[in-house]
C-alpha positions in Angstrom: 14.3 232.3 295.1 12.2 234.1 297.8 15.0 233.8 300.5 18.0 234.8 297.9 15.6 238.0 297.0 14.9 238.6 301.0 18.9 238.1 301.3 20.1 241.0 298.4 17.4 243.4 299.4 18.0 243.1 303.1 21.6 243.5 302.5 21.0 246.4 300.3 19.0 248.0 302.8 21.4 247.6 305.7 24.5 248.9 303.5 22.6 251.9 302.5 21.5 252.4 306.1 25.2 253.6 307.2 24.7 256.1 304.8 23.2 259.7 307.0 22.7 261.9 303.7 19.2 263.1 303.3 17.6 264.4 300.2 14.1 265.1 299.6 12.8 262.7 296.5 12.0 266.0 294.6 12.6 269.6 294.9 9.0 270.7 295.9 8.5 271.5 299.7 5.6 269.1 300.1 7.8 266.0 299.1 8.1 263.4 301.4 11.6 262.2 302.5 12.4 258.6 302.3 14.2 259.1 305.6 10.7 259.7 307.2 9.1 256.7 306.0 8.9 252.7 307.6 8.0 250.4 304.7 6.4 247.1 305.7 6.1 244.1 304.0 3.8 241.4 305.0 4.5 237.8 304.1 2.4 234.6 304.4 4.5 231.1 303.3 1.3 230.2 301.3 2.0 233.1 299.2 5.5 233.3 298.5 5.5 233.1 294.6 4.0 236.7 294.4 6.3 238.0 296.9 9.2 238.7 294.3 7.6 241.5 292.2 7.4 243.2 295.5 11.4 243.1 296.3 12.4 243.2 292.5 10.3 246.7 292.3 11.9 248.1 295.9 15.4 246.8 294.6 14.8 249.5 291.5 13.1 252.5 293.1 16.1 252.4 296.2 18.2 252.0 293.1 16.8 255.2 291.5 17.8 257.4 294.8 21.0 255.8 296.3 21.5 258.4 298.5 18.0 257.9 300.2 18.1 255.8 303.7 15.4 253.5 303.8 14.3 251.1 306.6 11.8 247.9 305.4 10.9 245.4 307.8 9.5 242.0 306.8 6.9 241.1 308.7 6.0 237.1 308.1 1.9 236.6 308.9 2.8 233.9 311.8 6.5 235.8 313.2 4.0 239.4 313.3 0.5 238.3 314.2 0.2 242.1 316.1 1.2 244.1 313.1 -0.9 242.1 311.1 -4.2 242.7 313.2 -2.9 246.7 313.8 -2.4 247.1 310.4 -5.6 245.3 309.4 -3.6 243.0 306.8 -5.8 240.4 305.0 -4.2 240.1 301.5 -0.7 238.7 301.2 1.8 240.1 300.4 0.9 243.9 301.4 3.6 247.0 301.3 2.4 249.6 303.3 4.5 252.8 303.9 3.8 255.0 306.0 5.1 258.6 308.0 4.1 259.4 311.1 1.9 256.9 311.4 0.3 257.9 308.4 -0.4 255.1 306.0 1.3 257.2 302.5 0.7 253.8 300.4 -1.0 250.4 300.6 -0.4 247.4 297.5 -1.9 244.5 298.6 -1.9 241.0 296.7 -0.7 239.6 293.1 0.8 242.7 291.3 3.1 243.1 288.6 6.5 244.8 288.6 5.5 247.7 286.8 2.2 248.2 289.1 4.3 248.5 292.5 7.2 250.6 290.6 4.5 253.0 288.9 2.2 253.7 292.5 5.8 254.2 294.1 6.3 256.7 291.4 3.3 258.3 292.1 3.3 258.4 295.9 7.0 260.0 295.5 6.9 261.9 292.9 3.3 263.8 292.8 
């Protein structure tokens, strides 16, 4: 199940990266464009089963603004053993998302759906 989610949402993200539109999420001036963002996700095969939430709650915010470019990379814990140590990673899984080398947004662990999708909403949408 973990590979078919990787599979859709990678695909997902690399159709919607031939798209060059760019829209700020809201229309305040301090909004922070997607198109500015990296989005990490950090993967360990012990903890696969929790993984899902993670993709599942991506899968609907990209789905709320199509028109936004975003670029995710999936960073397995034995593949990524630098980003793991530069990003100081020690709960699996982690999103972090970050502009400018600013970290906007950390989740780390066993999280529900409805957690990731609402601190998405708030990092976006403040």
């Amino acid at each position: 199940m973990k590979w078919v989610s990787v599979f859709v949402f990678g695909l997902l993200c690399l159709l919607q990266g031939c798209q060059s539109a760019y829209q700020p999420i809201n229309n305040n001036d301090d909004s922070i464009s997607i198109d500015e963002i990296k989005t990490y996700i950090f993967t360990d095969e012990h903890f696969t089963s929790m993984e899902d939430n993670y993709y599942d709650a991506l899968l609907q915010f990209k789905n709320k603004y199509p028109s936004q470019k975003y670029v995710v990379t999936i960073a397995d814990s034995n593949d990524h053993k630098e980003l793991v140590e530069r990003y100081d990673i020690s709960k699996f899984p982690t999103l972090i998302m970050m502009s400018n080398d600013i970290e906007l947004m950390r989740i780390e662990g066993n999280q529900t759906k409805d957690n990731i999708l609402l601190k998405l909403k708030n990092t976006f949408e403040e």
